[in-house]
FINUKE-745527 format. One line per 4 residues: number of its first residue (from 1); for each residue x, y, z of C-alpha. Coordinates in steps of 0.5 Angstrom, whole numbers, plus 500, padded with zeros to 3 digits. Example, Ala and Ser with C-alpha at 12.3 -4.5 7.8 and 13.67 -1.06 7.14 Angstrom:
// residues 2
1> 525,491,516; 527,498,514
//
This chain:
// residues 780
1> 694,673,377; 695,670,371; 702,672,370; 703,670,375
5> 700,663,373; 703,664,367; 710,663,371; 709,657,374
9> 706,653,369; 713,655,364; 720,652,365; 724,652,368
13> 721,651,375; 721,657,380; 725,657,386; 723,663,389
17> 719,669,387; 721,677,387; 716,681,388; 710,683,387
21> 711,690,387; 704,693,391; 701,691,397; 694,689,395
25> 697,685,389; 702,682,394; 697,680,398; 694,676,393
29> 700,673,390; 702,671,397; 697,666,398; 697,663,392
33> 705,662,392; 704,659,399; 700,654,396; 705,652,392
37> 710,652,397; 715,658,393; 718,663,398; 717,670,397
41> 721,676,397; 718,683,395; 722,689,395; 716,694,395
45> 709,691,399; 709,694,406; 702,692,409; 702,690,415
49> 697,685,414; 702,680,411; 706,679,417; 700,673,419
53> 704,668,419; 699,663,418; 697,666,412; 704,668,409
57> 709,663,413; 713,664,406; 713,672,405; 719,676,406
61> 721,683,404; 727,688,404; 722,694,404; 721,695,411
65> 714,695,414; 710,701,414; 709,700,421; 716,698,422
69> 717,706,424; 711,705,429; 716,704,434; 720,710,431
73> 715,715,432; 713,712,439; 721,714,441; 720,721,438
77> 713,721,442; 716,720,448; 723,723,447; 719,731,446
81> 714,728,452; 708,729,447; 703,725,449; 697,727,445
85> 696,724,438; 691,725,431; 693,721,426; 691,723,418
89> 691,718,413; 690,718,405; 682,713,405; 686,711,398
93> 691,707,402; 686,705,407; 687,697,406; 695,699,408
97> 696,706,413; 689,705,416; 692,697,419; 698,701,420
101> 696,706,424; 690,702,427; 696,698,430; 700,705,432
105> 694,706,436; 694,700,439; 701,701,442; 699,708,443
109> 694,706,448; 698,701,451; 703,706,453; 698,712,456
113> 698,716,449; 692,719,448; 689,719,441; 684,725,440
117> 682,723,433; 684,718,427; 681,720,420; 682,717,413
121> 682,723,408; 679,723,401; 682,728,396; 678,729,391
125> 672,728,396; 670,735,398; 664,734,404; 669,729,407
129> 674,733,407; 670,739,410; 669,734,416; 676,732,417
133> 678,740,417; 672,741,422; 673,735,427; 680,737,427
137> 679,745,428; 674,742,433; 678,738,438; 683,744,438
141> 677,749,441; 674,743,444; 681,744,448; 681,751,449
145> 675,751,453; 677,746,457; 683,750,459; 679,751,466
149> 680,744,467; 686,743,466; 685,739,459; 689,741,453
153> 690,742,445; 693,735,440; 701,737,437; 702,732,434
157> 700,729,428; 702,722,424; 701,723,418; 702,716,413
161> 702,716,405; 708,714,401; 706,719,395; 710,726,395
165> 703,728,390; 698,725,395; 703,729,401; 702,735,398
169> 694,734,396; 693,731,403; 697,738,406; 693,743,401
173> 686,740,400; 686,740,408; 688,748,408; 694,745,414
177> 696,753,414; 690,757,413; 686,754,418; 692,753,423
181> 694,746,422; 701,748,422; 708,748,427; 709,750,432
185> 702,749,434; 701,742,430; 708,738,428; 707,733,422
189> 711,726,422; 711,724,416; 712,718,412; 719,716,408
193> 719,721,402; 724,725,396; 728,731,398; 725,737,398
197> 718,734,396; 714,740,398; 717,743,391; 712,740,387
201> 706,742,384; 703,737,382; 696,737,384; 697,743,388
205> 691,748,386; 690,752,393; 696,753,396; 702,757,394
209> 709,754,395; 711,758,402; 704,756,405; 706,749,404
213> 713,750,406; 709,754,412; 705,748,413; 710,743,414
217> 715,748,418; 720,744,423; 717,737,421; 720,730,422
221> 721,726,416; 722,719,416; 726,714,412; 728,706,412
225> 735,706,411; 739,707,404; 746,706,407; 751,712,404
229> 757,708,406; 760,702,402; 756,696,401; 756,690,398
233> 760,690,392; 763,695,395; 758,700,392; 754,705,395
237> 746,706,394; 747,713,390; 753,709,385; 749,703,383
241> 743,707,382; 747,711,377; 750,706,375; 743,703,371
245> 742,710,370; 735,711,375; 737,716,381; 730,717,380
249> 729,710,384; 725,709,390; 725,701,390; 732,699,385
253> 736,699,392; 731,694,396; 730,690,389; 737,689,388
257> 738,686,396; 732,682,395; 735,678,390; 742,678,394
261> 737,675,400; 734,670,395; 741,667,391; 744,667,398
265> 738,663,401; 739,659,396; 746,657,396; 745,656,403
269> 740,651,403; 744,647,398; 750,648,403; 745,644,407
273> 745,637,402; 738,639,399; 740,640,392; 736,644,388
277> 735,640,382; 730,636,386; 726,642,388; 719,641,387
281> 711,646,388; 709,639,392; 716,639,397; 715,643,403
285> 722,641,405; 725,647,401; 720,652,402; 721,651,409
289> 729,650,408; 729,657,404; 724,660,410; 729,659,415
293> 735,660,412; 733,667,411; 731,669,418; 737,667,420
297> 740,672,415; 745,677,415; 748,681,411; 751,688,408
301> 746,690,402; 746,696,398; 740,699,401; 744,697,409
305> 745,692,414; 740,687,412; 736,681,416; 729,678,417
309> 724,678,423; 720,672,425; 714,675,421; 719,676,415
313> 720,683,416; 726,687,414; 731,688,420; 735,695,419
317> 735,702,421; 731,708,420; 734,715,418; 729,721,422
321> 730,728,418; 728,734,420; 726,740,416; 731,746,418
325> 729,752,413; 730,749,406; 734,743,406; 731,737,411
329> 737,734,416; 738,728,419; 738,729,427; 737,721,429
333> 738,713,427; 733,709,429; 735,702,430; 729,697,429
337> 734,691,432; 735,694,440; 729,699,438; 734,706,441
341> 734,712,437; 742,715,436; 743,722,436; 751,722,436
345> 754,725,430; 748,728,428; 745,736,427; 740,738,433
349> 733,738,433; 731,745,431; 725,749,435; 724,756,433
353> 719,758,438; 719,765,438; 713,768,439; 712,774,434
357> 712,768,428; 706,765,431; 704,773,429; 705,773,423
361> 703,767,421; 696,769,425; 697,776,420; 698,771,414
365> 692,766,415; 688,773,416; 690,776,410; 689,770,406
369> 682,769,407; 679,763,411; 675,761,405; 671,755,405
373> 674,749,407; 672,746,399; 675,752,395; 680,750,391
377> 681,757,388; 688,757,385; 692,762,389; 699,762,386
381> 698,770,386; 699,771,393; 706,769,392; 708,776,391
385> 706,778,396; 709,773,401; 716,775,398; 717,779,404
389> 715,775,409; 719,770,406; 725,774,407; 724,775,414
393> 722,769,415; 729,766,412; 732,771,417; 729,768,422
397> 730,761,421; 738,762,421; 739,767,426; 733,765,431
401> 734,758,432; 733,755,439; 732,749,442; 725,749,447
405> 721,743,445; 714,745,442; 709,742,447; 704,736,446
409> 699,741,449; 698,747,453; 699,748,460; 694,752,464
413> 696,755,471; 692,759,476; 695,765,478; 691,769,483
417> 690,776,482; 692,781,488; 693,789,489; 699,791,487
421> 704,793,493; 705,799,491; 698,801,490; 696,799,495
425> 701,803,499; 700,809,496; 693,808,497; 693,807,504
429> 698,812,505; 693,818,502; 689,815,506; 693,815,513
433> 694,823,511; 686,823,511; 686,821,517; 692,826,520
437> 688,831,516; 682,829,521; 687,829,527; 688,836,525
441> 681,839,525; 679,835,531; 685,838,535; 682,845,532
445> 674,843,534; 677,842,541; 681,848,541; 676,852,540
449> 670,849,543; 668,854,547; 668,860,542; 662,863,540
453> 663,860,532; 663,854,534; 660,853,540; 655,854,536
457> 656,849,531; 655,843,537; 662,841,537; 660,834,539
461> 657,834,533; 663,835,529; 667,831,532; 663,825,530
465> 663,828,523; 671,827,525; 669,820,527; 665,817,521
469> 670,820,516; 676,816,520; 672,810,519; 671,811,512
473> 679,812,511; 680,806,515; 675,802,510; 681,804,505
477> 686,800,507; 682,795,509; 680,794,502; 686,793,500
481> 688,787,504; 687,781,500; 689,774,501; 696,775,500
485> 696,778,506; 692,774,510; 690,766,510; 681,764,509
489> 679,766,516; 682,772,517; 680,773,509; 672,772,511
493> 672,776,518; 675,783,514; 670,781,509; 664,783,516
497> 669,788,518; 670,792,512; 663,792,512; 662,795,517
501> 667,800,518; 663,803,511; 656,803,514; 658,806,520
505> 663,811,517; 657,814,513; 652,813,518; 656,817,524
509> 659,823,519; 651,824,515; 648,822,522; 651,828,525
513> 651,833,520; 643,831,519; 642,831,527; 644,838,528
517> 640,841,522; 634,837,524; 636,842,531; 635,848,527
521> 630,845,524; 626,846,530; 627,851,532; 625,854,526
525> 619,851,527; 617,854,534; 621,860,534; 622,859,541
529> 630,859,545; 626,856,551; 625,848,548; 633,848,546
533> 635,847,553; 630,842,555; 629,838,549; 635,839,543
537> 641,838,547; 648,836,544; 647,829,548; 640,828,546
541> 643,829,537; 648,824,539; 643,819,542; 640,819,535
545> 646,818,532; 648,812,536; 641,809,534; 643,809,526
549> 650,806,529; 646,800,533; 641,799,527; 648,799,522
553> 650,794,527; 643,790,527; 643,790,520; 650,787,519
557> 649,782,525; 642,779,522; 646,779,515; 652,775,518
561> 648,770,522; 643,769,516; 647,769,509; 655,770,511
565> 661,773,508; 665,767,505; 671,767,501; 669,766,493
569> 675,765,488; 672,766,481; 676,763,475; 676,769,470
573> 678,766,463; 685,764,460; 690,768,458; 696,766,453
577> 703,768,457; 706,773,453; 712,769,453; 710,762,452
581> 703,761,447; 703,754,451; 701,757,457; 696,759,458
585> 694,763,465; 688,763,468; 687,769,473; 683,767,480
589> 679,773,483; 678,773,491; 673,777,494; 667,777,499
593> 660,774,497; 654,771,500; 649,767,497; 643,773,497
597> 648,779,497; 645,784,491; 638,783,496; 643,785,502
601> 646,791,499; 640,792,496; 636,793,502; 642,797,506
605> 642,802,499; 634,803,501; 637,805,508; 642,809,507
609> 638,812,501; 632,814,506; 637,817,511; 641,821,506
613> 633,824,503; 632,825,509; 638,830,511; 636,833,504
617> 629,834,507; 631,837,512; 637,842,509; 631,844,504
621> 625,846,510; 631,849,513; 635,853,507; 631,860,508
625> 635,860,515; 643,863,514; 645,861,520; 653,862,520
629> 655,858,525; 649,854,527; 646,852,520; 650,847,516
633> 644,846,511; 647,849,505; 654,845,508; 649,838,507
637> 647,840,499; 654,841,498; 656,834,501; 650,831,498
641> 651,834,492; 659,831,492; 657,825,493; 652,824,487
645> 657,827,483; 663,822,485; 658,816,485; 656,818,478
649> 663,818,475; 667,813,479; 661,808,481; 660,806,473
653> 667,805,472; 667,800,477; 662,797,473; 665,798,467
657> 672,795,470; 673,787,470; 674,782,475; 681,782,472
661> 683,789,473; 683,789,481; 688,795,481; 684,799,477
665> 678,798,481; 681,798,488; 684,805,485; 677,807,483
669> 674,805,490; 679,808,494; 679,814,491; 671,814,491
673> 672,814,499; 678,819,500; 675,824,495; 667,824,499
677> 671,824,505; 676,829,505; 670,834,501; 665,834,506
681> 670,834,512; 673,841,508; 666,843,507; 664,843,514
685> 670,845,517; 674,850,513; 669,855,514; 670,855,521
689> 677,856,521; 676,862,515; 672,865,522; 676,864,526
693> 681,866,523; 678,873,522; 677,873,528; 681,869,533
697> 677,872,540; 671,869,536; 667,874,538; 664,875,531
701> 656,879,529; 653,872,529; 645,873,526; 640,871,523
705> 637,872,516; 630,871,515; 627,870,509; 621,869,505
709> 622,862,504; 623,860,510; 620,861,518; 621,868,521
713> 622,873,527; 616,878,528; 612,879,521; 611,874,516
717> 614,880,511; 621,882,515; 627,881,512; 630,884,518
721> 638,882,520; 638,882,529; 643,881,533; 642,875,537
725> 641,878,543; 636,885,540; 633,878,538; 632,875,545
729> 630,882,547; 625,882,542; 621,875,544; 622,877,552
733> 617,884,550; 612,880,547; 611,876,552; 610,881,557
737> 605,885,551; 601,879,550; 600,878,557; 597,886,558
741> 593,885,553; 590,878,555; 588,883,561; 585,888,558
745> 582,883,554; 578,881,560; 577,888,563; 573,889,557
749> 569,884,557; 566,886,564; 565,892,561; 561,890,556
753> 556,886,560; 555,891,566; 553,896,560; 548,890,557
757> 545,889,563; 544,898,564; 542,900,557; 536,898,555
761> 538,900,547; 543,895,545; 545,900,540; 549,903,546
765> 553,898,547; 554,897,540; 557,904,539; 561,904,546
769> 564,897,544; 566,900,538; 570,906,541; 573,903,546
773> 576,897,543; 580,903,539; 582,906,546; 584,899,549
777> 589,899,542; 592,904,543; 593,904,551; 596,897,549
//
């Protein structure tokens, strides 16, 4: 300020002002010079605080703005349909870029735009830089698990310094490349800055050169026109800044059209009749003079088409750039006047999406380390180690080119899962020839019902057994039918029918099998034929079998009417398409659930458990009786034990399978039911059949063996094999035998009490009772 105080108070009088140079001096100087009515032009401040013009009515640039690629980057934003925005910005230019961006989120906001985070970074403030990082990593999880609600990740970040150095320490003290930060998950917009200004390394202690090419990969760059055609003069930007020997000069271009607009102005307003000499720091008349002469002008400067708005900000144009491999290319101009983006003439934005890349930046970040978000170690040893991914990545770049836009966040799409057609028709078909397998050992079990072999084995019983083990076929294919197949109703009543198709096959296949035992088992238990064709019918074992069918439907009925199946979709978790990492999938699960089901199966399980214990008991008190055709209890241990054996296996591995997996699932438990199934009907019919086989008149030595164990014929200590005729035989002669000697019992009791009342010496009695006991014996 004192400068500048300086000046006014030295002759000659000021006419006008270049400059300052910064916003924060500019800002100062602005509100004094209005003061002393001398209008200003500056060629560097960029605040956006300056265009109030009931503060700085006097304040001009050449420079433009730095919210004058607001309306670029909104352009871009809604070009590409990214809609999710979160803003970085250096805290050392807070006064500049936070106004900035504040006003960028404004217009953002107006628009629909979603602006997940604004954050000031401070690079030599660790703990401020921890926060940063987290606040960022914590939106983009924060977003992965909301997928199930269709909310998605932030791609696009605004990021707003005009010092390459500052840049490149923002992009490395933030860790863009280690913590994921980069394209083509995160695309950087950024600021107006030199060529190839990544390749610095000023102030670079943790990054490599390729992680901070990785980091900025595909960004878009953007800068206020420095036109490359002949301007005023006929010289272009590039030859005057050679020509005062400062190629190196962001600001030379604007300074020299700065004073163009001044001179100009000047000679404008003395055009007019207001002369300059008579001008005065008291006379408003030509600041206001010289104000409006400039927004009203128009003219070709070194830096561009040159022209001022109401607010005294620059009108002009906006060059987009691209990162593309190494060298940043031009894809667009931005007209700041009619607010359109041209990319006519210009090279194509360039998206290189293919999905390994994303890999090998995941191997690159995983091998780097993730380390502490404030570790600033020096890691320039890692480039040697990157050669070889650079060169691939190099290849990549020139021959892997595509144009699919990165996406502002991702997709989610439910998809439901079902059983594959053609497992489920391979399935169904195995089932279908279980089903003919039974057909087949039905026509058999017809056939030859009157033979002796299976006469013998109830063929009533056995075609229930063929009956259960259809119904558990059935169960396979109804398994296999799902929503794809069927609307919600229709999905809800399947979910009662294959219930109950299971339940009654288990209950009507080991119902019968059990039913004929505990036949055996009674008779075992009162060794006597003369109840079996009053008491043990085949029609009576089939009443008990249609008992276990009525509680099975009781049951289904009372769980039905009081808890019922229902259609339930379950949303497993999202998966990333293969394809597309944007896209997110998320698998939907229809099955049949009710609001206490574990208690309802549960209670079934204790059911069908007691039932099959039951059988167990029976198949043990009866395992001393080897009845060929008549005892199936050794039958019922192997079909028990089948059934232990296979549950054992494939019931954890259900467990052990997802939701997620349906056709491996259905594979187990299809498999579960085909192998129980066909097993058990093989292991009661096929030993008929060998019978019959060995004998087709079925007139076979059918026997019963006795032993220890169990119950048996005649003495407790026989082991003898009978015919069963010999047999019948036998029991017909004990009876007669027992009758006799019930009469000769009776006799020898008279006899013993006339003797009584004869003798007077009961000794007497005593020895002929005791002789004629013998002789009784052996008379019987």
């Amino acid at each position: 300020m004192k400068l500048f105080f300086d000046l006014l108070y030295s002759q000659p009088t000021k006419l006008f002002m270049i400059g300052p140079c910064t916003s924060r001096v500019a800002e100062h100087v602005s509100l004094t010079a209005t003061a002393w009515n001398l209008v200003h032009v500056s060629f560097a401040a960029r605040s956006t605080a300056m265009e109030n013009r009931a503060d700085y009515p006097f304040f001009f640039r050449t420079v433009p703005a730095d919210n004058a690629q607001n309306p670029v980057r909104l352009d871009i934003l809604q070009r590409f349909g990214w809609t999710k925005v979160a803003m970085v910005y250096q805290s050392h230019d807070a006064d500049v870029y936070g106004k900035t961006l504040e006003e960028l989120s404004r217009d953002l906001l107006r628009q629909n735009f979603t602006v997940l985070t604004t954050e000031a970074v401070a690079t030599d403030d660790p703990n401020r830089l921890r926060m940063v990082i987290a606040r960022l990593k914590t939106l983009e999880e924060l977003s992965r698990d909301l997928l199930r609600q269709n909310f998605t990740v932030l791609t696009t970040e605004a990021v707003a310094t005009d010092d390459p150095n500052r840049l490149r320490m923002v992009i490395a003290r933030l860790k863009a490349y280690r913590q994921g930060l980069v394209w083509p998950r995160h695309v950087w917009i950024i600021t107006e800055l030199s060529r190839n200004w990544w390749e610095g390394k000023s102030f670079i202690t943790n990054c490599t050169l390729q992680e901070m090419k990785e980091s900025i990969k595909y960004h878009i760059s953007l800068r206020t026109v420095t036109s490359t055609t002949e301007g005023a003069f006929n010289i272009t930007a590039d030859d005057f800044k050679t020509r005062i020997g400062r190629e190196d000069c962001e600001y030379c271009n604007y300074a020299f059209d700065a004073v163009m607009a001044a001179g100009i102005a000047m000679h404008r307003v003395h055009e007019s009749g207001l002369p300059l000499e008579e001008f005065s720091y008291t006379n408003a008349t030509y600041s206001d003079a010289f104000a409006a002469k400039l927004t009203n002008l128009s003219m070709q400067g070194i830096s561009g088409p040159v022209g001022f708005d109401h607010s005294g900000n620059r009108i002009g144009q906006c060059l987009v750039f691209q990162a593309q491999g190494d060298e940043m290319v031009q894809v667009g101009l931005f007209d700041t006047r009619t607010h359109i983006l041209s990319t006519d003439g210009y090279a194509e934005f360039k998206w290189h999406m293919l999905v390994m890349t994303m890999m090998m930046l995941r191997r690159r970040r995983n091998r780097s380390g993730g380390g502490d978000d404030d570790d600033d170690d020096d890691d320039d040893d890692d480039d040697d180690d990157d050669d070889d991914d650079d060169d691939d990545d190099d290849d990549d770049d020139k021959n892997n080119h595509g144009d699919k836009v990165p996406r502002d966040s991702s997709r989610s799409s439910k998809v439901p899962l079902y059983v594959s057609p053609g497992i489920f028709v391979s399935m169904a078909t195995t089932a279908c020839l279980g089903i003919a397998l039974v057909l087949l050992f039905l026509v058999f079990n017809l056939k030859y019902k009157r033979l002796r072999v299976i006469k013998l084995s109830s063929p009533m019983m056995n075609n229930f057994i063929l009956l259960g083990c259809v119904f558990a076929y059935m169960s396979v294919i109804l398994y296999g039918l799902d929503r794809q197949y069927l609307d919600k109703r229709s999905f809800e009543a399947l979910c009662t029918i294959r219930l109950g198709f299971l339940s009654l096959g288990f209950s009507i296949a080991f119902g019968a099998m059990f039913s004929k035992t505990w036949r055996v088992h009674r008779i075992m238990a009162k060794k006597t034929t003369a109840g079996i064709s009053m008491k043990m019918r085949d029609i009576h074992l089939a009443g008990r079998i249609l008992a276990l069918v009525a509680l099975d439907i009781m049951f289904i009925i009372v769980w039905i009417s009081i808890d019922p199946l229902q259609l339930s979709v379950t949303e497993l978790n999202p998966e990333i398409d293969g394809e597309d990492e944007d896209h997110y999938v998320i698998p939907l699960v229809s099955t049949c659930a009710s609001n206490y089901e574990l208690y309802w199966v549960g209670a079934m399980l204790v059911y069908k458990g007691v039932l099959l214990f039951f059988g167990i008991f029976l198949a043990w008190e009866t395992r001393g009786i080897r009845v060929d055709a008549l005892n199936d209890s050794r039958h019922i241990g192997l079909c028990v034990y089948n059934v232990a054996v296979i549950c054992s296996i494939l019931v954890p591995l259900s467990f052990i399978l997802g939701d997620e997996y349906m056709d491996g699932r259905y594979i187990i438990k299809s498999l579960f039911l085909i192998l129980c199934t066909t097993i058990t009907q093989c292991i009661v019919f096929l030993p008929k059949i060998y019978c019959v086989y060995r004998d087709p008149t079925g007139d076979v030595d059918i026997r019963f063996q006795t032993e220890p164990t169990g119950p048996t014929f005649g003495t407790a200590h026989s082991s003898k094999v009978l015919p069963l005729k010999t047999m019948m035989e036998n029991i017909s002669i004990q009876r007669r035998l027992e009758k006799l000697l019930q009469e000769k019992d009776r006799k020898i009791a008279e006899l013993e009490d006339s003797l009584q009342k004869t003798s007077k010496n009961g000794c007497i009695g005593n020895s002929r009772k005791a002789t004629l006991k013998p002789e009784s014996t052996n008379q019987c």
